[in-house]
C-alpha positions in Angstrom: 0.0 0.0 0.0 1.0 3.4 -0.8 1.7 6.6 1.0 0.3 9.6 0.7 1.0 12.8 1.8 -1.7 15.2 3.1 -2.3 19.2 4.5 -5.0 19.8 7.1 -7.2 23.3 5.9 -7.7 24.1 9.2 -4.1 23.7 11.4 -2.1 23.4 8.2 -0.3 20.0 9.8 1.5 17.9 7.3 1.3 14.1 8.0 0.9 11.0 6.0 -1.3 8.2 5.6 -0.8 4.7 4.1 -3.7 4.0 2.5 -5.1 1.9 -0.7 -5.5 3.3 -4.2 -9.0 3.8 -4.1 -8.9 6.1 -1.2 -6.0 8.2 -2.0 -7.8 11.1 -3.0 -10.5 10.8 -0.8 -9.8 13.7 2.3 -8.6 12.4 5.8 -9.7 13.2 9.0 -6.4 15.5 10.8 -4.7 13.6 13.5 -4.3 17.1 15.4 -7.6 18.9 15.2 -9.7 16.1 13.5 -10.9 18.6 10.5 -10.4 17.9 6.9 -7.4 17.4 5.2 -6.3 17.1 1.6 -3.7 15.1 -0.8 -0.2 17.1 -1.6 1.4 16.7 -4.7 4.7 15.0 -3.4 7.5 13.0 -4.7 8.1 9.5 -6.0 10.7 7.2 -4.1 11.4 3.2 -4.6 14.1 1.2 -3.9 14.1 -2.1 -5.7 17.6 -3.7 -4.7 21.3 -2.6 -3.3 23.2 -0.4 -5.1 27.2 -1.9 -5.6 30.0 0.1 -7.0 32.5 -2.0 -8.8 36.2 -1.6 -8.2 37.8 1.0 -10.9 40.0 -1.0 -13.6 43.2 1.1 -14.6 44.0 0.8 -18.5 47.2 -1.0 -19.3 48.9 1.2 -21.6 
């Protein structure tokens, strides 16, 4: 499941959410005042494995 980034309209508190697709842009309920709080536009992040550096080969000249 997803998260999701939201902005209360009332006490401008940023949290998140993790929530299914479905409901993603559906408003959520502020966990500080309990008004009604809307979607940001945020970034993408995945990780899908290690990242490895190779050693550095010198050219034989």
């Amino acid at each position: 499941m997803p998260i999701y980034e939201y902005l209360c309209t009332k006490c401008e508190k940023e949290f998140e959410l993790m929530r299914p697709f479905n409901k993603a842009d559906k408003p959520a309920k502020c966990p500080r005042c309990n008004s009604e709080a809307h979607k940001r536009i945020s970034n993408f992040a995945s990780k899908t494995g290690s990242y490895l550096q190779s050693p550095v080969k010198r050219f034989r000249k």
